[in-house]
C-alpha positions in Angstrom: -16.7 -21.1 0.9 -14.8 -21.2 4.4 -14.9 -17.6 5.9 -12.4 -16.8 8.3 -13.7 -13.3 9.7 -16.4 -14.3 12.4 -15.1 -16.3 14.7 -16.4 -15.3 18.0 -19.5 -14.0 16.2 -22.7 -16.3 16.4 -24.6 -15.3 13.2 -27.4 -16.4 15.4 -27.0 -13.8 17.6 -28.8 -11.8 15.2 -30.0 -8.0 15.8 -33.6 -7.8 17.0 -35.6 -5.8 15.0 -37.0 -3.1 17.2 -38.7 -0.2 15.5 -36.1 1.6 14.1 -33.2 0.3 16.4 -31.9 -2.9 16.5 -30.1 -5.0 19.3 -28.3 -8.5 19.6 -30.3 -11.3 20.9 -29.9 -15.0 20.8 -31.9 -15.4 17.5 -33.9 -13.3 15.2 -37.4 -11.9 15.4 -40.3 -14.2 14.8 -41.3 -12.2 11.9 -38.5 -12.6 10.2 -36.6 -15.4 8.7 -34.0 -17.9 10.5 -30.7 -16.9 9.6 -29.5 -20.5 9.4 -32.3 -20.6 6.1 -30.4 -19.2 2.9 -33.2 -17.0 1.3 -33.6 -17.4 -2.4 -33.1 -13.8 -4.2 -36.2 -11.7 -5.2 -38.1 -12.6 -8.4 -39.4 -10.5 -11.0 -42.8 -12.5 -10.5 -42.6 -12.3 -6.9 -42.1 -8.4 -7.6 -45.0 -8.6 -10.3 -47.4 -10.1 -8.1 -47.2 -7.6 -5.3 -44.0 -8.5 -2.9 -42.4 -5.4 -1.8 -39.1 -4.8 -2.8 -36.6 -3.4 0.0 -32.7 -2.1 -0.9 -30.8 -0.9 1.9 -28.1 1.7 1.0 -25.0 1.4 3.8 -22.4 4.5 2.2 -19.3 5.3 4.2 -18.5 2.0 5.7 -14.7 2.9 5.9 -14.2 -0.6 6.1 -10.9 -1.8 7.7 -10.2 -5.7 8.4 -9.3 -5.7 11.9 -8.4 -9.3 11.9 -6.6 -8.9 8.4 -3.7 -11.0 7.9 -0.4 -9.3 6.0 0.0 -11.7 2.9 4.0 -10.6 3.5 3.7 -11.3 6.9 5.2 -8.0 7.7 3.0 -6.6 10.8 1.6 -9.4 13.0 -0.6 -7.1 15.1 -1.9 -7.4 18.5 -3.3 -10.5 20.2 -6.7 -10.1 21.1 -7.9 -12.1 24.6 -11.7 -12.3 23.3 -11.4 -13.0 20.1 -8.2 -15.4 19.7 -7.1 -13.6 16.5 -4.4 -10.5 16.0 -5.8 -7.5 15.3 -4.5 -5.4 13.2 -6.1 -1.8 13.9 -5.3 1.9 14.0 -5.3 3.6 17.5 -8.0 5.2 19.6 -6.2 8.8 19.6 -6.4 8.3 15.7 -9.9 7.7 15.9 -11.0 10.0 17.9 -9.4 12.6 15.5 -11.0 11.5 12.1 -14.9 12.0 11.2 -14.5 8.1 10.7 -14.2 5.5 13.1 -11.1 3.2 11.9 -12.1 -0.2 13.8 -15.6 -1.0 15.6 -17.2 0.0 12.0 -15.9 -3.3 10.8 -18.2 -4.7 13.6 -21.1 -2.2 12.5 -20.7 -3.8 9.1 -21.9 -7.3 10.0 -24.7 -6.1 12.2 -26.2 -4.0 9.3 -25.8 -6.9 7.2 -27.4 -9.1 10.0 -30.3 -7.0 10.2 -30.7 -6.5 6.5 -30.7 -10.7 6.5 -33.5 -10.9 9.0 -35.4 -8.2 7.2 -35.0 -10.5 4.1 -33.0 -7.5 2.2 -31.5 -8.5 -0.9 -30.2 -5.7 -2.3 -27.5 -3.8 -0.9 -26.3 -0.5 -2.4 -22.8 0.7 -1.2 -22.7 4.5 -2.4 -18.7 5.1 -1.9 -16.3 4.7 0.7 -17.0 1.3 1.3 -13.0 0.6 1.9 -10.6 3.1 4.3 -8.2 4.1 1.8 -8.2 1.2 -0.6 -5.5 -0.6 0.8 -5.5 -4.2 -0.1 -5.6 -6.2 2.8 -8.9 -4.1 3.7 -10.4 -4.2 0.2 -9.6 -8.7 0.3 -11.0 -8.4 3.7 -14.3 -6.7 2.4 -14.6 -9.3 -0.4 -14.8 -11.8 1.6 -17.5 -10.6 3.4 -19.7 -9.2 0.8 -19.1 -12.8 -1.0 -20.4 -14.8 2.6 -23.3 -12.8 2.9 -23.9 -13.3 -1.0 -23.2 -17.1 -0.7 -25.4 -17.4 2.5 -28.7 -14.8 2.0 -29.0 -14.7 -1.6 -27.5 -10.6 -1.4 -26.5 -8.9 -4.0 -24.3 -6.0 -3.8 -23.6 -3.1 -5.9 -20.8 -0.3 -4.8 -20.4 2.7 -5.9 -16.4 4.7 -5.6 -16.2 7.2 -2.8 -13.0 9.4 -2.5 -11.3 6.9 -0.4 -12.1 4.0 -2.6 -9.6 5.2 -4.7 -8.0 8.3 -3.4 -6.4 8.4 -6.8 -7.2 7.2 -10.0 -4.0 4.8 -9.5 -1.8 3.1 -7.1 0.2 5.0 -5.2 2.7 4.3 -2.7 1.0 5.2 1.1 0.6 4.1 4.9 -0.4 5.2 8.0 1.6 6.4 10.9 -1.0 5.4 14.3 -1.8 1.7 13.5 -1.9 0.5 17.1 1.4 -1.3 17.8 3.1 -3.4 20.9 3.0 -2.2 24.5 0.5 1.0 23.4 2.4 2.6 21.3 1.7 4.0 17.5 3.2 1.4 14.7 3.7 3.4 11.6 3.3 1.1 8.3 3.8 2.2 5.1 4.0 1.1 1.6 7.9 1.0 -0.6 8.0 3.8 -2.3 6.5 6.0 0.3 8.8 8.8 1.8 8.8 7.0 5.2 9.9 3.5 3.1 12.6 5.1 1.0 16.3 5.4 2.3 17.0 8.7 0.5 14.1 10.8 2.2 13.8 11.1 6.1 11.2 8.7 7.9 7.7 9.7 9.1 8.0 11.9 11.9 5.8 10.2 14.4 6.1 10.0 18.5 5.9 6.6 18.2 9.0 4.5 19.9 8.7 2.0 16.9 10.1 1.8 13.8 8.4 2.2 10.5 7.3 -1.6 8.8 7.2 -1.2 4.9 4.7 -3.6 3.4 2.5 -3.7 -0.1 -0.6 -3.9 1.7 -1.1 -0.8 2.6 -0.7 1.3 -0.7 -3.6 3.2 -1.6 -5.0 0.8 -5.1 -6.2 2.7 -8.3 -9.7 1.9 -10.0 -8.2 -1.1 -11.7 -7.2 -3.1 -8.8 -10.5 -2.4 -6.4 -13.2 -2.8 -9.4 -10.9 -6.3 -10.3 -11.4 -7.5 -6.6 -15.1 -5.9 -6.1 -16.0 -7.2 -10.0 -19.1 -9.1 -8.2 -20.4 -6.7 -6.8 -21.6 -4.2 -9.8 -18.8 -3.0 -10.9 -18.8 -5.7 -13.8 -21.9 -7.5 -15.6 -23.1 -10.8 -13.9 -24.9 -13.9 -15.6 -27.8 -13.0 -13.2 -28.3 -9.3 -13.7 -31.4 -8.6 -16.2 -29.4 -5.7 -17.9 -26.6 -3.3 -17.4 -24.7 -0.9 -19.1 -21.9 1.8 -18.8 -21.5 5.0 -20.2 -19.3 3.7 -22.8 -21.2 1.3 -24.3 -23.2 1.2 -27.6 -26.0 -1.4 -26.6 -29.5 -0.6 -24.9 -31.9 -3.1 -23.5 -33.3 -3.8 -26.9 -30.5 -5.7 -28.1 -28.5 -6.9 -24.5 -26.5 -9.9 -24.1 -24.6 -10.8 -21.2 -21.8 -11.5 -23.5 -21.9 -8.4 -24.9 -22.2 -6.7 -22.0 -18.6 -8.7 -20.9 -16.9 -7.6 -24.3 -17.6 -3.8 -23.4 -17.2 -3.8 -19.9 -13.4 -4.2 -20.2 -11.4 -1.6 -17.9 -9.8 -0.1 -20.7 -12.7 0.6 -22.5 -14.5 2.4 -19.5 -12.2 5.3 -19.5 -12.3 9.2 -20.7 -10.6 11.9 -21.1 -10.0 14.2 -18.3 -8.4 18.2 -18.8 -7.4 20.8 -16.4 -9.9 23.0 -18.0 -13.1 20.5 -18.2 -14.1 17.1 -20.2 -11.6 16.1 -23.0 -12.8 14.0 -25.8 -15.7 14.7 -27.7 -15.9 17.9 -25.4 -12.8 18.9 -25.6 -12.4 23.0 -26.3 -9.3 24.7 -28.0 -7.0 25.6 -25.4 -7.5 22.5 -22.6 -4.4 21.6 -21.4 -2.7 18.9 -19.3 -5.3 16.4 -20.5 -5.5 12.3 -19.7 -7.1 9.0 -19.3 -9.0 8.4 -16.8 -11.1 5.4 -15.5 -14.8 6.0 -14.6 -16.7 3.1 -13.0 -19.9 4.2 -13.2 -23.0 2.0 -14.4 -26.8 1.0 -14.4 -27.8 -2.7 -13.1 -31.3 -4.2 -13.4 -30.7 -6.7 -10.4 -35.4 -7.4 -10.7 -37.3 -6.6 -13.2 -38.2 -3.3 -14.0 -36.1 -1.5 -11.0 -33.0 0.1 -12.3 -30.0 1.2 -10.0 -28.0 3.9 -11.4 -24.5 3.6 -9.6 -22.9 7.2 -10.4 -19.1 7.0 -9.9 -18.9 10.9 -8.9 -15.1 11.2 -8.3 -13.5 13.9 -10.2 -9.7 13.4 -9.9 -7.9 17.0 -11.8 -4.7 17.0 -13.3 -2.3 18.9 -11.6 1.0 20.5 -13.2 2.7 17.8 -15.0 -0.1 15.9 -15.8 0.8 13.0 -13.9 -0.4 13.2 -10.6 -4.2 14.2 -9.2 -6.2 16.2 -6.9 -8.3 14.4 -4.4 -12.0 14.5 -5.6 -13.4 15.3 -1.8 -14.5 18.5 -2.6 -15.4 18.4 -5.9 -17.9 16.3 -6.1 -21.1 17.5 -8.3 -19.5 21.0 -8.8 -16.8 19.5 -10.9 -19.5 16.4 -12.6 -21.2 18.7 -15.3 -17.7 20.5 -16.3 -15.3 17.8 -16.0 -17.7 14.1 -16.4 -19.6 15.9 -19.0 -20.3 12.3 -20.7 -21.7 10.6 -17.5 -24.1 13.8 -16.8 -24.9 13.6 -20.5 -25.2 9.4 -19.8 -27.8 9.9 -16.6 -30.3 12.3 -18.6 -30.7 9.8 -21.3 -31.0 7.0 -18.6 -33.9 8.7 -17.1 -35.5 9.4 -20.4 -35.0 5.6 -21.3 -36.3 4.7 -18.1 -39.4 6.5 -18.3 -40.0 5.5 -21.4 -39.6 1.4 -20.7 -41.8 1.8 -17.0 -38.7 1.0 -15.0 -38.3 2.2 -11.2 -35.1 4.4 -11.4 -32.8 5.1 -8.2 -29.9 6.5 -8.3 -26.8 6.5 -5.8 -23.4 7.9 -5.8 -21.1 8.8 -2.9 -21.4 13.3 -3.3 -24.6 14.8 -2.2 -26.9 16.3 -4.9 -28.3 19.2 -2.8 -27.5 21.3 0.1 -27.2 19.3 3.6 -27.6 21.9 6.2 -31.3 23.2 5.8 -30.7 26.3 3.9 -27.9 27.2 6.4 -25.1 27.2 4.4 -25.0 31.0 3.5 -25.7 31.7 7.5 -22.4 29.1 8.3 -20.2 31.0 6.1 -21.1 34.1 7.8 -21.1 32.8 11.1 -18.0 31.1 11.0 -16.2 31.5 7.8 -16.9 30.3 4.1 -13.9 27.5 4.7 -15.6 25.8 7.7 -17.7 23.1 8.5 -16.8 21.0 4.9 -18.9 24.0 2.6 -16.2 23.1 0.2 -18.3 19.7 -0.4 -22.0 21.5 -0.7 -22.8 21.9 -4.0 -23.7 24.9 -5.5 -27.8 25.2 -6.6 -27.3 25.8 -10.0 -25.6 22.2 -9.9 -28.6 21.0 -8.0 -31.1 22.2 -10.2 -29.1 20.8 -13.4 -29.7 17.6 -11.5 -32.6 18.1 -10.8 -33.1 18.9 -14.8 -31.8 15.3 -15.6 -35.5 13.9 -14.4 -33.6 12.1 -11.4 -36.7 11.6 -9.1 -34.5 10.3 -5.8 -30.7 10.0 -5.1 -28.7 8.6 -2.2 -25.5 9.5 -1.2 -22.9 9.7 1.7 -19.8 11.8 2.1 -21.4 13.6 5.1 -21.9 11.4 7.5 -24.9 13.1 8.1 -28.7 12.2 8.3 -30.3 14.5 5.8 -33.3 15.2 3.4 -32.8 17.8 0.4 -34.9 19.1 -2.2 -33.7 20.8 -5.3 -36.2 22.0 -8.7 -35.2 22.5 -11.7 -36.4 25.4 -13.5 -39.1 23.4 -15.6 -40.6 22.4 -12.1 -38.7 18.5 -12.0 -38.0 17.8 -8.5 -34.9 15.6 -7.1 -35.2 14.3 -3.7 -31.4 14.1 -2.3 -31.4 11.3 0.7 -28.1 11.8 2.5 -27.5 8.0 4.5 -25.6 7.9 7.5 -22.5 6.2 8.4 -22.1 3.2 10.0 -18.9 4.3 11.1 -19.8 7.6 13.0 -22.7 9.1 15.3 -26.0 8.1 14.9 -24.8 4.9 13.0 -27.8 3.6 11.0 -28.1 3.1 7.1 -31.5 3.8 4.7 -33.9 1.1 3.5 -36.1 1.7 0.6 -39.2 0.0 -0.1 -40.6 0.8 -3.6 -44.0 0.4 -3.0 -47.3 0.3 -5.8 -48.4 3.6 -7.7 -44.8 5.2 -7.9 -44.4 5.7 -4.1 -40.9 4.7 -2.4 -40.7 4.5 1.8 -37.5 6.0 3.3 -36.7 4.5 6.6 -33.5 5.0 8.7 -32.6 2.0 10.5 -30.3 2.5 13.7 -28.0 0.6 15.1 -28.3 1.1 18.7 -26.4 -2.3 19.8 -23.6 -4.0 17.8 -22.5 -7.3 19.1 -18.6 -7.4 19.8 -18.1 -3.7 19.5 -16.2 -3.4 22.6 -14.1 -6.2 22.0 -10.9 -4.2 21.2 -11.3 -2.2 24.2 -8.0 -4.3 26.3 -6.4 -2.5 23.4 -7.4 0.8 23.9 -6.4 1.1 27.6 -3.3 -0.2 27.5 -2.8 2.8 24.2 -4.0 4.9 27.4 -1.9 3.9 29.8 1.1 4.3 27.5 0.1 8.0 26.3 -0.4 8.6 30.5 3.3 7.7 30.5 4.2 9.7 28.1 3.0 12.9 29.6 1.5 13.0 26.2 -2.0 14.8 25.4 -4.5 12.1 26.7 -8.5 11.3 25.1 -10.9 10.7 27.5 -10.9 7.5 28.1 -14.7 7.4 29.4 -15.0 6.5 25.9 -14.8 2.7 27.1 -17.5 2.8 29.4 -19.9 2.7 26.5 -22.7 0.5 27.0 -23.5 -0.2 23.6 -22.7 1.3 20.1 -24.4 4.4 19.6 -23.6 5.8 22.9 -19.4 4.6 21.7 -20.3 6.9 18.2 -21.4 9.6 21.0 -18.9 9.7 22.5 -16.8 9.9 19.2 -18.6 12.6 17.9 -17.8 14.2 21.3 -14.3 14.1 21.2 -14.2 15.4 17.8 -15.9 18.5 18.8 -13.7 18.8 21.7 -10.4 18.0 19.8 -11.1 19.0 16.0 -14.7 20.9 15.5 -14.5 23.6 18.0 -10.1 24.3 17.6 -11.3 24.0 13.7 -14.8 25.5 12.6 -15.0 27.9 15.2 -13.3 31.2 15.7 -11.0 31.7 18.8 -13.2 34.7 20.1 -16.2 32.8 19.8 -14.9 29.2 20.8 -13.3 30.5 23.9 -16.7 33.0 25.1 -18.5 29.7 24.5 -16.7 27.4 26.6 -15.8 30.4 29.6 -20.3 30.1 29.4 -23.4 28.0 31.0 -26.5 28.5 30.3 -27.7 30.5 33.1 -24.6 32.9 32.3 -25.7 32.8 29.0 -29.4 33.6 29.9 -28.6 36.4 32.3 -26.0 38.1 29.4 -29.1 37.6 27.2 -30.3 40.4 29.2 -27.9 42.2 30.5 -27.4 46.3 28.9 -24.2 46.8 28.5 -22.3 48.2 25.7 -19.0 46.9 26.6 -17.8 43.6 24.2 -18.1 40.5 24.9 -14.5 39.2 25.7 -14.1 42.2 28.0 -17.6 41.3 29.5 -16.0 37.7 30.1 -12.8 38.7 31.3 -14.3 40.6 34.1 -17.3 37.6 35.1 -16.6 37.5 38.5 -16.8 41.1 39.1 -19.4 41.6 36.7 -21.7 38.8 38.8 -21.6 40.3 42.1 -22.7 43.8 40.1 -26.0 45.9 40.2 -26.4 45.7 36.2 -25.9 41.4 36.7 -28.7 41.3 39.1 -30.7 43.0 37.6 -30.5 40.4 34.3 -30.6 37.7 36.8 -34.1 38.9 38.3 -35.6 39.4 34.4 -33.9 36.2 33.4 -35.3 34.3 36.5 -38.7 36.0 35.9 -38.5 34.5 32.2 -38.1 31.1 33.2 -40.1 30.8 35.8 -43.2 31.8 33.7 -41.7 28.9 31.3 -41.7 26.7 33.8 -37.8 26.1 34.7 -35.7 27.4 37.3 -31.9 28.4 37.2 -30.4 25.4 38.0 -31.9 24.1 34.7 -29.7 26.5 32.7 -26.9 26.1 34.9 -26.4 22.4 34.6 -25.3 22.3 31.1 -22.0 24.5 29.9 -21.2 25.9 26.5 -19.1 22.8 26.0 -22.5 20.9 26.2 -24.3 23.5 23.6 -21.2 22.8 20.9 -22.0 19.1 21.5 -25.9 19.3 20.9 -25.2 21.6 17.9 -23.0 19.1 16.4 -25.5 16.0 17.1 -28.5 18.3 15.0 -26.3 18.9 12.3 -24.9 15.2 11.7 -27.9 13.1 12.7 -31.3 15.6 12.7 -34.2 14.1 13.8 -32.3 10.8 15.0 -30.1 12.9 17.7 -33.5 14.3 19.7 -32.7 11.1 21.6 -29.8 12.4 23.2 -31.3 15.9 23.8 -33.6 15.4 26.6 -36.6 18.1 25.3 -36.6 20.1 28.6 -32.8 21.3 27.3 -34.1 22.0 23.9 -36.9 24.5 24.8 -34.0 25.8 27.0 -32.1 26.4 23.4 -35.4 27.6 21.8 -35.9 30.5 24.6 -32.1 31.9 24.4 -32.6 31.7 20.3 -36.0 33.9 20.8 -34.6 36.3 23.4 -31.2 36.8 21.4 -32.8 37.1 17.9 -35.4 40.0 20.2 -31.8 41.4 21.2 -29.7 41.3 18.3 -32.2 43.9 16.4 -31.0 46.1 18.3 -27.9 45.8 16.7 -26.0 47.5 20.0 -25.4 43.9 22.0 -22.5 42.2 21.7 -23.1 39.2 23.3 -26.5 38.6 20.9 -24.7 39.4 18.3 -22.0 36.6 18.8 -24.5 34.0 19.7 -27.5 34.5 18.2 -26.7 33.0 15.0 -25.3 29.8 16.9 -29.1 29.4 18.3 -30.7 30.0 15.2 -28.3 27.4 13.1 -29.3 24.8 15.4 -32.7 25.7 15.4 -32.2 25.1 11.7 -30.4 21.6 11.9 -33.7 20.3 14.2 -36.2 21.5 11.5 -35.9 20.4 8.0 -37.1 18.0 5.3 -38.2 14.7 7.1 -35.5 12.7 7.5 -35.8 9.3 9.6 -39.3 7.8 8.5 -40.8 8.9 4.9 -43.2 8.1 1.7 -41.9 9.8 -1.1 -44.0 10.6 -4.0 -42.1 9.5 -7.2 -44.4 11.5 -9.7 -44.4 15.1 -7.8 -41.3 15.0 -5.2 -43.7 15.5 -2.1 -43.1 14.1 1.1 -45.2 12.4 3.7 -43.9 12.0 7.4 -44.5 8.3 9.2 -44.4 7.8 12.3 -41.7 5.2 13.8 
């Protein structure tokens, strides 16, 4: 098979393998094999005799072909001077407004997949999202990848649907309004049918100069299209799988045939009945209403003997009024499974069962978490800054994580997030689910988990990093000439430092960055709160940690400069300097970082954990650890305003440093424990 997507991109120059962090060098590790070599896949004997299996899970790829060609020829794109292609991509202001990188993930992609090659990975597990809206020139674009790396390293893939991949359960008409266009500015492209495609309704209202291109190949596909295109890759039986099943078939492993896996695997026959009210069907209860067929794609692969992979397609799509369009499924996930997928949460407790009762190795992956993701702190988010912040629409709820738990699932993997996480949920009976939440490649830290099942039912969690990804600044020229056009405009500029990057993860820094200055903090946060945080350092903040007054906060604030050169201020400031002295720091410490600085660092715990103590030098976070002890001492009080403001900000991101391990780990299959490793 030719492959057109890497040119410029020497599959020699492999990532190095470096602990958990991997960089581009001239060719692979010693240790590892030459990626010129086509490994032959894993055997069942080879697994029988001891060889340890590895499957690296890569969710939320958001995978957008950046050299993709429009089969219509309607949008050219942009000529890029390193890479002698056109690339087709959405802008930087776009990206730097999204939880999802648009463009460099698509260079993230191949680096994973290089590393996973040298690592002699076979099996790669794609738990939703895998595509950036479905749109077909991305979802071709993705094929032909996942079919190289398949042709060349003996991979297999198996994906999973995320709420991007589809955003409905059919095609829709769609488009974007910021792909990146000539001379800087925004090229909206949409799909006929769309509002901005259709002469009787008004076009896209966009501050771009240039006019909207219609073209087919950027509709949003159903579940049809994307499992027709991605059929090799799980989402239909292949001649080399050992087993697999759906949910709507009537065979077990007793009596399997691959052709009778084919005759029941048929898109029409993998779909269910969907109500506003809960499961149609067999389930269906006397008064559902606005009820119809819906595809499900979910199913269980044997890829090696006796290691099953239970791909759970978790999208719940409900009717709305009329019964022909949908809601999203982003915030339903598992809440919505049990009431409204009854049959596939029916289908994953008698896969367990089976499983245990024929000796196989079961994991499961889906794109929705299966536990909480923020330590415990959900309840204390809510209250901090409001019940409809920081995505709690997506947690789900315990009682849905201990009927999980309750369907003898031992250990899950999903996405959604974006976040580096460990969760643990028990059922009442005392089964325990281990919920592994993988990062994105396509957002800060970028890394993806790799699972080694191991003898006497333990399983190794690592989180691989990927510190350096060749080419990822290779649509830069792109970038500043969007910047110099926005400059022009007058319009509201990003902070084009962003380029300086030296390698990938600090570019995901600085994305995740941006977001907080641009959507987290204008978003999550209350104004009072956001704007006391960002009027604050640190040494302000230590001195108003103890400072008597009973006066609030903002009025505190609006009157700093007064306030500083008072008796009461000085005061603080000698107690304060006191305190850190004996801690061993000094003001300047406290004064060199500013409340923008804290928003950052809280934002880094929550997405990454553990793996975002490398960009938190430790001197600033026993700074954080002294503020949380002094204003927790304060807030008892109950009479401070300033403690009671910020206190709970400390104490959530003392939270998001300590939880469940959740870069290095051996997991216990037969009681749920977990053992730290060291990296």
């Amino acid at each position: 098979m030719q492959f057109k997507h890497f040119s410029g991109f020497s599959l020699a120059a492999v990532s190095t393998v470096l602990g958990i962090s991997i960089s581009a060098c001239s060719s692979p590790p010693a240790s590892t094999p030459a990626l010129t070599s086509v490994p032959t896949s894993i055997t069942s004997t080879e697994l029988a005799t001891g060889q340890e299996l590895q499957i690296a899970f890569m969710p939320d790829i958001h995978f957008h072909d950046i050299y993709a060609s429009f089969s219509d020829a309607a949008f050219t794109g942009l000529p890029n001077s390193q890479s002698g292609k056109n690339a087709t991509i959405r802008s930087m202001a776009a990206q730097l407004k999204s939880t999802r990188l648009f463009n460099e993930n698509y260079f993230a992609l191949l680096a994973a997949l290089d590393d996973a090659a040298a690592r002699g990975v076979k099996l790669i597990a794609l738990p939703g999202d895998f595509s950036d809206d479905g749109q077909p020139l991305h979802i071709r674009g993705l094929a032909a990848i996942l079919q190289h790396y398949s042709d060349t390293y003996g991979m297999q893939f198996f994906a999973a649907p995320g709420n991007h991949d589809p955003v409905r359960p059919f095609s829709r008409p769609a488009g974007k309004s910021d792909y990146l266009g000539v001379n800087g500015y925004e090229q909206p492209i949409y799909s006929p049918g769309s509002a901005a495609c259709s002469a009787k309704l008004p076009a896209v209202q966009s501050h771009s100069k240039l006019s909207t291109i219609c073209s087919e190949e950027v509709k949003e596909l159903g579940y049809k299209e994307i499992m027709a295109q991605l059929a090799p890759f799980g989402f239909y039986p292949q001649p080399d799988y050992i087993y697999w099943e759906t949910p709507y078939s009537d065979y077990t492993e007793h009596n399997y045939s691959a052709n009778l896996a084919k005759e029941q695997a048929t898109y029409k026959q993998r779909q269910y009945e969907i109500c506003l009210q809960g499961t149609g069907g067999r389930y269906k209860q006397p008064g559902f209403s606005q009820c119809s067929m819906v595809p499900d794609s979910s199913y269980l692969v044997e890829p090696v003997a006796g290691v099953w992979l239970l791909a759970i397609d978790a999208n719940v799509y409900l009717p709305q009024a009329g019964g022909s369009s949908y809601a999203g499924a982003g915030n339903a996930g598992y809440n919505r499974m049990f009431s409204h997928k009854t049959q596939v949460t029916d289908w994953i407790t008698q896969v367990v069962q089976r499983a245990e009762q024929t000796g196989k190795t079961l994991i499961a992956f889906s794109h929705y978490p299966m536990t909480e993701f923020y330590n415990g702190q959900s309840d204390a988010i809510a209250e901090q800054f409001g019940a409809d912040s920081f995505q709690l629409a997506r947690r789900p709820a315990d009682n849905v994580s201990q009927l999980l738990a309750a369907t003898g699932l031992k250990l899950h993997i999903g996405g959604h997030m974006h976040f580096n996480d460990t969760g643990i949920s028990k059922s009442p009976d005392g089964k325990v689910l281990v919920n592994v939440q993988a990062p994105s490649l396509a957002a800060y830290v970028p890394a993806y988990k790799l699972v080694s099942i191991k003898p006497q039912q333990k399983v190794e969690v690592q989180t691989v990093v990927l510190d350096d990804v060749p080419r990822y600044n290779e649509l830069f020229e792109h970038y500043q000439q969007e910047h110099s056009t926005l400059a022009q405009q007058g319009a509201q500029l990003w902070n084009n430092a962003i380029l300086t990057a030296k390698n990938y993860r600090e570019f995901t820094n600085w994305h995740l960055s941006e977001l907080t200055r641009q959507r987290f903090l204008p978003q999550d946060w209350p104004a009072p709160l956001r704007d006391n945080l960002l009027a604050l350092n640190g040494w302000q903040m230590l001195v108003l940690s103890q400072l008597q007054s009973p006066q609030p906060l903002a009025q505190l604030l609006a009157e700093l400069p007064t306030l500083q050169q008072s008796p009461n201020w000085q005061q603080a400031a000698t107690k304060a300097n006191t305190m850190i002295i004996e801690a061993g720091f000094d003001a300047e410490d406290f004064a060199n970082w500013s409340g923008f600085d804290l928003a950052l660092d809280f934002y880094r715990l929550r997405n990454a954990g553990s793996l975002a103590l490398q960009d938190i030098s430790p001197q600033r976070l026993a700074q954080y650890q002294l503020l949380t002890r002094l204003l927790a001492a304060k807030a008892e009080t109950g009479h401070d305003s300033f403690a009671r403001q910020f206190g709970g900000v400390f104490q959530l991101l003392q939270a998001f440093r300590h939880g469940e391990s959740d870069a290095h780990f051996m997991l216990d299959l037969t009681n749920g424990s977990l053992s730290e490793l060291s990296q």
